[in-house]
N, CA and C of each residue as an Amber inpcrd file, in Angstrom:
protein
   345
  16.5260000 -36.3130000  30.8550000  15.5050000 -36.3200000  29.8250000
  15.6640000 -35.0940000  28.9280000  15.7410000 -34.9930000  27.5550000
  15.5430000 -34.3840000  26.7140000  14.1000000 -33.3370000  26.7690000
  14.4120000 -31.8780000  26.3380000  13.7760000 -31.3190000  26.6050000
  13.0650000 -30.9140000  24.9320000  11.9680000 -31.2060000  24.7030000
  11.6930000 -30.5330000  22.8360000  10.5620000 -29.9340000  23.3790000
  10.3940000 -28.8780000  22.0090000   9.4730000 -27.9400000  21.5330000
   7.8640000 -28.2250000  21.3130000   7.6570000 -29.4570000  21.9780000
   6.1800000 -30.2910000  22.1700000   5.7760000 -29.6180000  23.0300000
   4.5610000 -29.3540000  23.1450000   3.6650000 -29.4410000  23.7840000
   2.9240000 -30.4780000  25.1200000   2.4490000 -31.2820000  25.9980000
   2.3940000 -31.9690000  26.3920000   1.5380000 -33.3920000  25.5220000
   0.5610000 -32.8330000  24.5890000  -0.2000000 -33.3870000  24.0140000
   0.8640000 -34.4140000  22.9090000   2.2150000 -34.0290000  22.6780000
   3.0680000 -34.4060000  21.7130000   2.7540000 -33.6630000  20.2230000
   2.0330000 -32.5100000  20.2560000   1.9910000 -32.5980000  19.0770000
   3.2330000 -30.9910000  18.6870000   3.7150000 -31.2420000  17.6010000
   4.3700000 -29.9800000  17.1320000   4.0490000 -28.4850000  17.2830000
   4.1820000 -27.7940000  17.6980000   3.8430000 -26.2700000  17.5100000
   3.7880000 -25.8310000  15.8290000   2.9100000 -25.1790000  15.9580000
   2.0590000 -24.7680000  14.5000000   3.3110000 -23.7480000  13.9750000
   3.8160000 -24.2800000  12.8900000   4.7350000 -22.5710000  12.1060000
   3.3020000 -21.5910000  11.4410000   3.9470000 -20.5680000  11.4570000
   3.3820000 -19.4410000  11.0190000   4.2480000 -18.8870000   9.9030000
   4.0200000 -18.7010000   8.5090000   4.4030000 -18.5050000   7.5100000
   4.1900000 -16.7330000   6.9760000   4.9970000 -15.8800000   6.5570000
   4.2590000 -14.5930000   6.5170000   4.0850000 -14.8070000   4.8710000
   3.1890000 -13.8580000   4.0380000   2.7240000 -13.9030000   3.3550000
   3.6790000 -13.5680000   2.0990000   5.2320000 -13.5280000   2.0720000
   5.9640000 -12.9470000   1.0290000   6.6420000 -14.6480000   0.8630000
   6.7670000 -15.2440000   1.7050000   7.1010000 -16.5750000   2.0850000
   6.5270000 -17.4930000   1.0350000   5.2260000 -17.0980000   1.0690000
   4.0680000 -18.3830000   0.6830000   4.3620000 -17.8500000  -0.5630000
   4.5380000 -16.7080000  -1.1540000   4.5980000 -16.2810000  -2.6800000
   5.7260000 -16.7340000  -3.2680000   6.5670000 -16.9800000  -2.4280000
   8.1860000 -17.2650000  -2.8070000   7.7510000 -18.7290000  -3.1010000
   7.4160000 -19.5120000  -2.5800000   7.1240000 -20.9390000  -2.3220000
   6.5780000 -21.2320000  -3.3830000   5.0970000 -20.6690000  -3.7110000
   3.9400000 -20.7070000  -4.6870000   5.1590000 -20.6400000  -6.1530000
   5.9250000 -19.3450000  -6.1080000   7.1650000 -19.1320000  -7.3830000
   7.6020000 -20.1100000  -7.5690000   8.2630000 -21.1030000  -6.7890000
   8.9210000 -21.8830000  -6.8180000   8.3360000 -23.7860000  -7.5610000
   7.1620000 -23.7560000  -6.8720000   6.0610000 -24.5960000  -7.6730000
   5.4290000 -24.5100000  -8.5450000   5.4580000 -22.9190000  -9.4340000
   5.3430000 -22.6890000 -10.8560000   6.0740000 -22.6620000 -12.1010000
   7.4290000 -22.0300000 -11.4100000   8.4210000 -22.0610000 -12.5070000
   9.2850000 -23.1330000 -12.0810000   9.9060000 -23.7790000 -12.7150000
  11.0880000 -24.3610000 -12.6050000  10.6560000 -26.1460000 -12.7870000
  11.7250000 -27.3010000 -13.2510000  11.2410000 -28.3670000 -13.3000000
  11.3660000 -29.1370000 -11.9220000  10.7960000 -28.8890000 -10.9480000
  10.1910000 -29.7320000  -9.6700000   8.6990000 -29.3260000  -9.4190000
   8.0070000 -30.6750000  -9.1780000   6.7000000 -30.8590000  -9.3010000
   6.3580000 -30.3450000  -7.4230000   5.3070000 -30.0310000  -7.1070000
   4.9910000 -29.5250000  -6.0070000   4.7800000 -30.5450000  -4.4900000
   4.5790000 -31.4140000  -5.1910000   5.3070000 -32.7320000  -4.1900000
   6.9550000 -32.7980000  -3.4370000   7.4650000 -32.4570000  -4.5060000
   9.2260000 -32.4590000  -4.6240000   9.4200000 -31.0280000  -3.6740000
   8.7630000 -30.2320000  -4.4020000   9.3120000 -28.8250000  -2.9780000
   8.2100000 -28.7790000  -2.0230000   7.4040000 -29.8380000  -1.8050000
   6.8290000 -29.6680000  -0.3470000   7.6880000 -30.7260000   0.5470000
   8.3140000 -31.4040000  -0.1290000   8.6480000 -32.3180000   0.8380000
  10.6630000 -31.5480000   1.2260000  10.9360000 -30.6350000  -0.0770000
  12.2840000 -30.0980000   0.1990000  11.9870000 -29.1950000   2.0560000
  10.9930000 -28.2900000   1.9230000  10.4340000 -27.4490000   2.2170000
   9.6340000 -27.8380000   4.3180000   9.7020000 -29.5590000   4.0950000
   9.2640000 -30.1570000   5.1460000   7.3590000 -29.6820000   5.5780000
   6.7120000 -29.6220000   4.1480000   5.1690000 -28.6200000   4.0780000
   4.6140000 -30.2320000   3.7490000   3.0480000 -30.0330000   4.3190000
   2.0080000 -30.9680000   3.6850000   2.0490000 -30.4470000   2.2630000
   1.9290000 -31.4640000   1.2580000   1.4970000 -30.8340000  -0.4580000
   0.2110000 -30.4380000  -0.3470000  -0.5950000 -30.4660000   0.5240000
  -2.3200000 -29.5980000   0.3110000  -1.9690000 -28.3850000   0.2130000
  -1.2580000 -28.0960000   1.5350000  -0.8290000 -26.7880000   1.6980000
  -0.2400000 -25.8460000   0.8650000   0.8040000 -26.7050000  -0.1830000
   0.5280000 -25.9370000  -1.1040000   0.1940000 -26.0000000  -2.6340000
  -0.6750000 -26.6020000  -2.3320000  -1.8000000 -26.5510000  -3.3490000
  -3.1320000 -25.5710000  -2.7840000  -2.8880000 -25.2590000  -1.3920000
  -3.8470000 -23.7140000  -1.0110000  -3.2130000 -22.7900000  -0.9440000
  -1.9460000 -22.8220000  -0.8180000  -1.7110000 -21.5160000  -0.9800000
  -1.1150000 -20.8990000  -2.6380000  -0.7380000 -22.1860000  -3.7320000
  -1.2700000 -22.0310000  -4.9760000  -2.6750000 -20.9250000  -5.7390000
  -3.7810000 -21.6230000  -4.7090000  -4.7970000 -21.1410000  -4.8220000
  -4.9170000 -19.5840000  -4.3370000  -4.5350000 -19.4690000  -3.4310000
  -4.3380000 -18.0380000  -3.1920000  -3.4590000 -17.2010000  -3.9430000
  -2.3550000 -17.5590000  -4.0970000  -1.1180000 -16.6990000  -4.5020000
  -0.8930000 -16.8610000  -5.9030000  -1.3570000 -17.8770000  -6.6020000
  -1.2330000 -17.9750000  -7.7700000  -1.9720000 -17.7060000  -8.7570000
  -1.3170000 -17.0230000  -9.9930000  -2.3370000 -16.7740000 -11.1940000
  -3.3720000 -17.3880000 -11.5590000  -4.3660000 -16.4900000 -11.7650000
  -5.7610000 -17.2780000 -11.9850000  -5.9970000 -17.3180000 -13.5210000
  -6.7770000 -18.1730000 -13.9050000  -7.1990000 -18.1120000 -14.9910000
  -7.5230000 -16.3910000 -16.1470000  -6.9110000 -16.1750000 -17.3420000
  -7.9490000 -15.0990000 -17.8800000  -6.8840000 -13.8900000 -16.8970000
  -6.0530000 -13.7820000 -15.9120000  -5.3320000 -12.9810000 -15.7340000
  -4.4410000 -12.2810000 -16.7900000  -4.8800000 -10.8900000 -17.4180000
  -3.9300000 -10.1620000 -18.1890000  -2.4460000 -10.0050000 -17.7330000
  -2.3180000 -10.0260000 -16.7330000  -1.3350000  -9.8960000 -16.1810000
  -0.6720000  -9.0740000 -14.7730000   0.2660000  -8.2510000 -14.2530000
   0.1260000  -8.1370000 -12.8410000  -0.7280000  -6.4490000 -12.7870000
  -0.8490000  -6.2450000 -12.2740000  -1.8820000  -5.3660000 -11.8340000
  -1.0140000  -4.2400000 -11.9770000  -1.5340000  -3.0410000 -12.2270000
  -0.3570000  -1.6580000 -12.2120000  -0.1110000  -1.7100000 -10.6370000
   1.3250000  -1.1590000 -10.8720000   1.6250000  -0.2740000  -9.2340000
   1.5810000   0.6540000  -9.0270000   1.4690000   1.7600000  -9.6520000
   1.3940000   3.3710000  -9.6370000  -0.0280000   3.9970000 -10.1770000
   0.0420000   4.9730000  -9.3720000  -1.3750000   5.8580000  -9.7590000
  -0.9000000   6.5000000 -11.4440000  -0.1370000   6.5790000 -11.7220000
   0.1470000   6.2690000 -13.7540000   0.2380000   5.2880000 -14.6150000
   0.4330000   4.5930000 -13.8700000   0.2420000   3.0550000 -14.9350000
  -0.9740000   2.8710000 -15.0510000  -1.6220000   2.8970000 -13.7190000
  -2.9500000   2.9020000 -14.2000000  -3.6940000   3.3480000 -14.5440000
  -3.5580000   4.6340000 -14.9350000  -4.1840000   6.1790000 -15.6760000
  -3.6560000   5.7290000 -16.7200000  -2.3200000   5.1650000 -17.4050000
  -1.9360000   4.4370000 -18.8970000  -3.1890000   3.3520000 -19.2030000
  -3.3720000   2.3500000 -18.2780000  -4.3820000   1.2450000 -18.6420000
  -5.7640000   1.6210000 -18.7010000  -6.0280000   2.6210000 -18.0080000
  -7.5450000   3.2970000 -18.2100000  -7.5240000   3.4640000 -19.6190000
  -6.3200000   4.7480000 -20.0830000  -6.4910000   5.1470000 -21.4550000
  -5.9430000   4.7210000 -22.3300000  -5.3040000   3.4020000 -22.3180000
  -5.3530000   2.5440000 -23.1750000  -6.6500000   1.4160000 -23.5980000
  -7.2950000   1.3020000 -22.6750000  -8.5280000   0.3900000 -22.1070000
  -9.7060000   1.3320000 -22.9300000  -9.9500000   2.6980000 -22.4050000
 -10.8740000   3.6090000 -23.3300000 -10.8840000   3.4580000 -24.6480000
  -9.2640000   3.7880000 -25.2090000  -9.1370000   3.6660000 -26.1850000
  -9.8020000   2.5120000 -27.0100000  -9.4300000   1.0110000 -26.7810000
  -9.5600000  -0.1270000 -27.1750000 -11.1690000  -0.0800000 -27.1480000
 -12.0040000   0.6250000 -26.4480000 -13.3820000   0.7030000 -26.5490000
 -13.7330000   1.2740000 -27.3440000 -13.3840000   2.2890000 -27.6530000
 -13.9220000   3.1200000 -28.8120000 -13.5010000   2.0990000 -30.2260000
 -12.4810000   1.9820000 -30.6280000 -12.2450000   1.1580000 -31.8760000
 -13.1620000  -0.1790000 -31.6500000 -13.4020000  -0.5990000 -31.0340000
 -14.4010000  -1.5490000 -31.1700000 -15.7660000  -1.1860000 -31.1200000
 -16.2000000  -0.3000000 -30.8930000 -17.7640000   0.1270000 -30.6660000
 -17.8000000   0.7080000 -32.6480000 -16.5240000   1.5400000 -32.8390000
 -16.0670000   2.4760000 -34.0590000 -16.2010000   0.4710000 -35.1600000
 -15.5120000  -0.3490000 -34.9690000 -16.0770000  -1.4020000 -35.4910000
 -17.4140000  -2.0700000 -35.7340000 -17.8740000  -2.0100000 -34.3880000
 -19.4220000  -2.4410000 -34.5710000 -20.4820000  -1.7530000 -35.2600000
 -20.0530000  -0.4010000 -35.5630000 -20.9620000   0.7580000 -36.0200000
 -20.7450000   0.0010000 -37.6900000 -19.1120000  -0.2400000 -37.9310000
 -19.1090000  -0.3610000 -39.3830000 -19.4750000  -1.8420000 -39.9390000
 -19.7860000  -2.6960000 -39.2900000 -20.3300000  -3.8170000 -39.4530000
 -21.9680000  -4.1250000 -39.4410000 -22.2970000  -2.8380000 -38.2900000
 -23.9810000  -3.1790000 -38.4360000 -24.1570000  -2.3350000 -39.6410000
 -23.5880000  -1.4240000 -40.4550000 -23.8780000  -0.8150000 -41.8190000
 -22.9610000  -1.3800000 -42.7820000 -22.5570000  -2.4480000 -42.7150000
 -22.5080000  -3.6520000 -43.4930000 -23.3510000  -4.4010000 -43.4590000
 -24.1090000  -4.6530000 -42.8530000 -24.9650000  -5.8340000 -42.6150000
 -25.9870000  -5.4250000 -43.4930000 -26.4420000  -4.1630000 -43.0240000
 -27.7420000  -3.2990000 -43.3590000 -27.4590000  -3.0800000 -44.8000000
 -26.4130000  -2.8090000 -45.7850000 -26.4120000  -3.0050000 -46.9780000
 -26.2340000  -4.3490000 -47.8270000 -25.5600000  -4.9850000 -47.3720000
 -25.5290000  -6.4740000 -47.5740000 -26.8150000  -7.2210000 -47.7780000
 -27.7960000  -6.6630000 -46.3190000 -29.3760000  -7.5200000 -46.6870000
 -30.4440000  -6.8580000 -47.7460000 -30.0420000  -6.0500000 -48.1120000
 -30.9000000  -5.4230000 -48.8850000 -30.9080000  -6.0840000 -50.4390000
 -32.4880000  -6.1480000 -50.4590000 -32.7630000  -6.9130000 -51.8340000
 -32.0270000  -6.2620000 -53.1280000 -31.6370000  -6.9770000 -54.5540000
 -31.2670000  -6.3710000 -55.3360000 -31.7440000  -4.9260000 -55.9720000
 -33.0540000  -5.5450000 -56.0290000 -33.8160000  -4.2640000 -57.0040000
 -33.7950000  -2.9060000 -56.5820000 -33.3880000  -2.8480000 -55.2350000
 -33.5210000  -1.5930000 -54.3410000 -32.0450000  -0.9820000 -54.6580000
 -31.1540000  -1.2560000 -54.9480000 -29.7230000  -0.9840000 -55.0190000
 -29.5610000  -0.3460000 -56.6720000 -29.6070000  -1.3600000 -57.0330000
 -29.1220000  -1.2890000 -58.6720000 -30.7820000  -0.8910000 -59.9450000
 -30.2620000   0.1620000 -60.6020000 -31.0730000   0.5810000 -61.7790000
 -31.2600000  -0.7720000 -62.7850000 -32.2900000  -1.2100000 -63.1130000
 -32.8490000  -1.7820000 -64.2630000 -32.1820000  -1.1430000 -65.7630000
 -31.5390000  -1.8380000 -66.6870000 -31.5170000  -1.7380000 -67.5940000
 -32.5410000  -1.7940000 -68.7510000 -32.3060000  -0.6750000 -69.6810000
 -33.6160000  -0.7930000 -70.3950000 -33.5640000  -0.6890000 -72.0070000
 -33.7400000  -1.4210000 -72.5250000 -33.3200000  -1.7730000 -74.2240000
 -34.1760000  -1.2260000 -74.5740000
């Protein structure tokens, strides 16, 4: 009798995947032309599976992009980020004193001519 990797119950022993794995995988179902059906089944994976670990590992919506890696990149994105605040607040200042001259009635602005 043949001896396999069953259990008595017949069922398969569970793989355990480490987490650089599932990112490689997730890569692989984002870029490239095979649909995630096609590399779950290359891959011998349920397609839920990865369509959860999609969910985990994969870009989310509204993501700028990957996150700094260094304690300077991200001291760059702070003060680039500050920056971008001030010119927009430095905008809003010059728009609400646009507004505020814009609504103002004629007569208050301009001198009357007088024949």
């Amino acid at each position: 009798m043949k001896q396999t990797d069953r259990n008595g119950s017949g069922a398969t022993p569970r793989r355990k995947f480490d987490e650089t794995y599932k990112r490689h995988v997730v890569e692989l179902t984002l870029h490239g032309d095979r649909t995630v059906k096609t590399v779950a089944k290359e891959l011998e994976l349920p397609a839920w599976q990865l369509y959860e670990w999609r969910k985990l590992y994969g870009p989310r919506p509204g993501d700028a992009g990957p996150a700094p890696r260094t304690l300077e990149e991200a001291e760059q994105e702070i003060a680039r980020l500050r920056a971008a605040v001030i010119r927009m607040r430095e905008r809003e200042i010059v728009l609400k004193k646009s507004l505020g001259i814009l609504s103002e009635t004629p007569e208050s602005g301009m001198p009357r001519l007088k024949r």
